[in-house]
C-alpha positions, -999 to 999 in steps of 0.1 A, spaced: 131 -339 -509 129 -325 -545 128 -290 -553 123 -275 -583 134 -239 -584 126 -216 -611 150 -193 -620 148 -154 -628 177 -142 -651 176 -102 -658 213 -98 -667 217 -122 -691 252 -104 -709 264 -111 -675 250 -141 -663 279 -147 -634 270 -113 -621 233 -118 -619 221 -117 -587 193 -146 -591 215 -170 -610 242 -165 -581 213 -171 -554 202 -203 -573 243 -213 -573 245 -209 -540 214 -228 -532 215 -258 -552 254 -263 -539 240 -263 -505 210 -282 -507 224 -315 -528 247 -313 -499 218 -318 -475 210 -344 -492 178 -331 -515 174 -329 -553 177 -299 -563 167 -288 -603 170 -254 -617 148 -246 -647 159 -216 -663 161 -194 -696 165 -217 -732 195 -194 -740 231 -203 -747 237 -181 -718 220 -200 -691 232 -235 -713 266 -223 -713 270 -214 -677 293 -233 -656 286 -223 -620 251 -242 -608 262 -275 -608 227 -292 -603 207 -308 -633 195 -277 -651 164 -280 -676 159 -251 -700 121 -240 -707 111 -209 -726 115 -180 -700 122 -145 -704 155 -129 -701 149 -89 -696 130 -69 -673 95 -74 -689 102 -103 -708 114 -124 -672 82 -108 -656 52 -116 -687 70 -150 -708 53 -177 -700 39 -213 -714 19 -234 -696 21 -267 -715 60 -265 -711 57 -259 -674 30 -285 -671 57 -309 -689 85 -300 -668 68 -308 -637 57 -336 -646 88 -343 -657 104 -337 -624 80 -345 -602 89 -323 -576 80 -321 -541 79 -286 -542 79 -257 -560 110 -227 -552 96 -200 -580 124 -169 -575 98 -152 -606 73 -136 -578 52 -128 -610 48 -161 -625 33 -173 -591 -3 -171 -603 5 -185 -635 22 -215 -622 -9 -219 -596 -30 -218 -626 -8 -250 -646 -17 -270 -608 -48 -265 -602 -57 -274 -639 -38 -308 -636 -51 -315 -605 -16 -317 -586 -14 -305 -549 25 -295 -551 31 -262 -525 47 -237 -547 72 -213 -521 75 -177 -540 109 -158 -534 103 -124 -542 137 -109 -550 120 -71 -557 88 -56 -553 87 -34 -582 82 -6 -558 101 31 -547 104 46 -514 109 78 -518 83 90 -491 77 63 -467 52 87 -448 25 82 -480 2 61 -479 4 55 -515 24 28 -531 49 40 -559 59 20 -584 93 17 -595 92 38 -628 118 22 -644 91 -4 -647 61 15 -656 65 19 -690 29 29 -706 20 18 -675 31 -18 -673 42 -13 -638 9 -16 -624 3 -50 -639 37 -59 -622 24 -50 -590 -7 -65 -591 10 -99 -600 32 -94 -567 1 -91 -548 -17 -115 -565 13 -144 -555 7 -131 -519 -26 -148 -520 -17 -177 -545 19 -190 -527 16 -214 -500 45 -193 -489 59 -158 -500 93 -153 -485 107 -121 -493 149 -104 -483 142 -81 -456 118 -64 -435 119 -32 -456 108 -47 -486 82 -65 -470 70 -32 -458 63 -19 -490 39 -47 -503 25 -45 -474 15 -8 -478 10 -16 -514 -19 -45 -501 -31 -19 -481 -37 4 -502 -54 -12 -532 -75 -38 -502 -57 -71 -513 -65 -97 -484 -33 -121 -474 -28 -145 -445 5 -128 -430 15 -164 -416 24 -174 -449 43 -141 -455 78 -141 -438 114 -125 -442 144 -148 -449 180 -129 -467 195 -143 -491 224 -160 -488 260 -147 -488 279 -158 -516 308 -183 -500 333 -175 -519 336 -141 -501 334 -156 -470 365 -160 -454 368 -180 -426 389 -160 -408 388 -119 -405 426 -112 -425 413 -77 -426 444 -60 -417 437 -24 -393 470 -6 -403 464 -13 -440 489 16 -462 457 19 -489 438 37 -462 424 60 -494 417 35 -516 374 28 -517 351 4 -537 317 10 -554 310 -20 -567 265 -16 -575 246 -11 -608 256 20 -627 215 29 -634 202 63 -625 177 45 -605 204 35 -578 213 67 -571 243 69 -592 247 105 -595 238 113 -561 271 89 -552 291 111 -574 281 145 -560 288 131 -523 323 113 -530 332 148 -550 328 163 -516 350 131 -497 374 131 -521 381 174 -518 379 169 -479 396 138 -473 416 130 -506 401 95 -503 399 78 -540 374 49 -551 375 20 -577 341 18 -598 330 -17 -607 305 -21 -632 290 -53 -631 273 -47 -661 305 -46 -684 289 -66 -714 257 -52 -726 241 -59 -757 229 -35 -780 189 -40 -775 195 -40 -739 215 -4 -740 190 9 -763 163 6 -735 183 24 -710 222 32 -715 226 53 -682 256 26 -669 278 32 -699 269 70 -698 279 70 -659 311 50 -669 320 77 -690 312 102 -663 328 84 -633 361 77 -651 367 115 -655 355 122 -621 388 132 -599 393 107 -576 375 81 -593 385 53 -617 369 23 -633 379 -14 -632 388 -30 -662 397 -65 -652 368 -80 -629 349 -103 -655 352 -135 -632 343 -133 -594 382 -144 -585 392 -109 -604 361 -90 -584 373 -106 -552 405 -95 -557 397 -60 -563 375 -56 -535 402 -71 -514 426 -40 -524 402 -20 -510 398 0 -475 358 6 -475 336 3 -498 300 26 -503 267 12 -502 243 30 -531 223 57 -527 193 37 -532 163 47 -512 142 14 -525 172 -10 -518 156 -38 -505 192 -59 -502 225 -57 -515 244 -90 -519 271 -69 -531 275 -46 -500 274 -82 -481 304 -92 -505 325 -68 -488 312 -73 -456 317 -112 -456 359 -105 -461 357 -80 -432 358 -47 -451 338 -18 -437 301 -9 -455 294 28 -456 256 32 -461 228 54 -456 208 49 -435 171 44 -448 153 13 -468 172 -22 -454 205 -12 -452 199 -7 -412 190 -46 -408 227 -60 -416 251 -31 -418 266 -17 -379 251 13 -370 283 31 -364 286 32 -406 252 42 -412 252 78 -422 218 107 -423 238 140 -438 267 148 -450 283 155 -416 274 122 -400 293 109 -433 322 133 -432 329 120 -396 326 80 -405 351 88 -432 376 108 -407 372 78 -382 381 55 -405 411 73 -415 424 81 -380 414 57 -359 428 22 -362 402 9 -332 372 21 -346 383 5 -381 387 -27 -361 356 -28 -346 338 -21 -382 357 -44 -396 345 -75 -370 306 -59 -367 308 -64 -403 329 -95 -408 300 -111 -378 275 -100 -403 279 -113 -431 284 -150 -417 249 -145 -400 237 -150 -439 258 -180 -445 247 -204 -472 245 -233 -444 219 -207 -421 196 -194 -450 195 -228 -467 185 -244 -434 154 -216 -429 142 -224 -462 146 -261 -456 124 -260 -420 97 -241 -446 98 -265 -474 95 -291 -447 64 -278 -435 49 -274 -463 59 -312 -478 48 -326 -446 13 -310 -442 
């Protein structure tokens, strides 16, 4: 089988950190070893060129790189090129708004190739879950473009031979979304598969030691924007770190921004700046490569999920999960579908007591430590590429 995947870039600066190129490497590695053909078209930008990770053929077309640019750029006579150029067999588009236009590019050459639709976010908030109306992700809706990025979400629901998107959370809120503004979908071509979890942070073996003597030392390893609850992590670890003297490493995975980009929203150099004068709290300097990230996290006792209450996955809470360290997360949005129970948190004193167990009580450290470890392989690369497989198959073979 050939696939070709389109790829979404939205970070660019710090393309080894993006979480779509590192879903694509992960993919393609795994696939070519099934045997399949796997091309990646993505970004013409010396970033994407230069990038030495996905090993697969790469072909570079004329796609955007930001947050609106990713969502709207888009050429029709390239794509229509490419594609014939490849001549897939199907179609992995990880751009969920692109869907419709790469329908539109089929159906106008007259080629029957089932296009499958990852949807990595659905541009949309959670903040009350008990309203019936949809919010849209502000940080998207400048002069209102947010609604057109919703609308091409739902659109792709009815144009994708399949729509396959992280958990059950986030396919809650497009469906509430359809719902709401009467967009018709079959639901059996709408289903939940994770991403997978990146390999090199799956050990094979749980080394997590129990009676470890950095016992205070905690990771936050997420995106530094306002919109992941930064602050609200800053207020609750000022409390930790007064009660239980704990201490926690910030990694910003946004360390190279460029000046356009920080113009449109500087809030993770601004919490930098915050955070490093925060007692308790200190950022890492020396994780550019995923070796130096690995490394940190592995100094580490726990680690925090965000404050996000629209997190529809974290790959990097299943980082730390995947080499046995304990992932302390709230417990709303789809945090609840892969992290243990016993580490999900509602108020501060449900929080204050995970912290005290974890600092007193070996067993219970233990036990995290496996429930986590067990996890994290459930999203192996070898699993999630095989579920996708079976649906491509499908598809192929109609």
């Amino acid at each position: 089988m050939k696939i070709l995947a389109i790829l979404n870039i939205s970070n660019k600066d710090n393309i080894s950190c993006d979480s779509g190129y590192i879903f694509q490497c992960i993919l393609s590695k795994q696939f070519e070893k099934m045997g399949h053909k796997y091309v990646v078209a993505g970004a013409n930008c010396p970033e994407f060129k230069q990038a030495k990770e996905l090993k697969c053929k790469k072909e570079y077309i004329n796609l955007g790189t930001n947050k609106f640019s990713s969502r709207f750029d888009f050429n029709s006579d390239e794509i229509a090129k490419l594609i014939q150029k490849v001549k897939p067999d199907v179609i992995f588009n990880t751009q969920v708004e692109l869907t419709s236009a790469i329908r539109s590019v089929l159906v106008w050459n007259k080629l029957d190739i089932p296009i499958v639709t990852y949807c990595h976010y659905p541009a949309l908030w959670a903040n009350n879950m008990k309203s019936r109306t949809p919010e849209i992700d502000q940080s998207l809706n400048a002069r209102n473009l947010g609604n057109k990025i919703v609308f091409d979400i739902l659109t792709a629901l009815q144009t994708a031979d399949l729509f396959i998107i992280q958990s059950e959370f986030a396919k809650s809120l497009i469906v509430k979304a359809a719902k709401y503004y009467k967009v018709p979908y079959d639901s059996k071509k709408f289903i939940v598969i994770a991403p997978p979890a990146d390999p090199l942070f799956l050990d094979k073996n749980n080394r997590y030691i129990t009676t470890l003597t950095n016992r205070k030392n905690y990771i936050y390893n997420h995106r530094l924007y306002k919109t992941y609850g930064t602050q609200d992590f800053i207020d609750v670890f000022a409390g930790l770190h007064k009660q239980f003297d704990i201490q926690c490493v910030v990694l910003d995975p946004m360390q190279k921004r460029s000046p356009k980009r920080a113009s449109q929203n500087n809030t993770p150099a601004d919490f930098v700046k915050i955070m490093s004068k925060t007692p308790g709290m200190s950022i890492a300097q020396n994780n550019k490569t995923r070796n130096e990230y690995k490394s940190i996290l592995n100094s580490g006792f726990a680690c925090f999920a965000p404050l996000r209450k629209a997190c529809v996955w974290s790959m990097a809470c299943m980082d730390c999960m995947g080499m046995g360290i304990p992932v302390i997360a709230p417990n709303m949005a789809a945090f609840p579908e892969f992290i243990p129970q016993s580490l999900l948190y509602k108020n501060e004193r449900q929080l204050n007591k995970i912290i005290s167990k974890l600092q007193t009580n070996d067993a219970f450290v233990k036990q995290m430590s496996e429930q986590c470890f067990k996890s994290a392989h459930e999203y192996s690369p070898e699993k999630i590429s095989e579920q996708l497989c079976c649906e491509f198959n499908k598809l192929v073979n109609k």
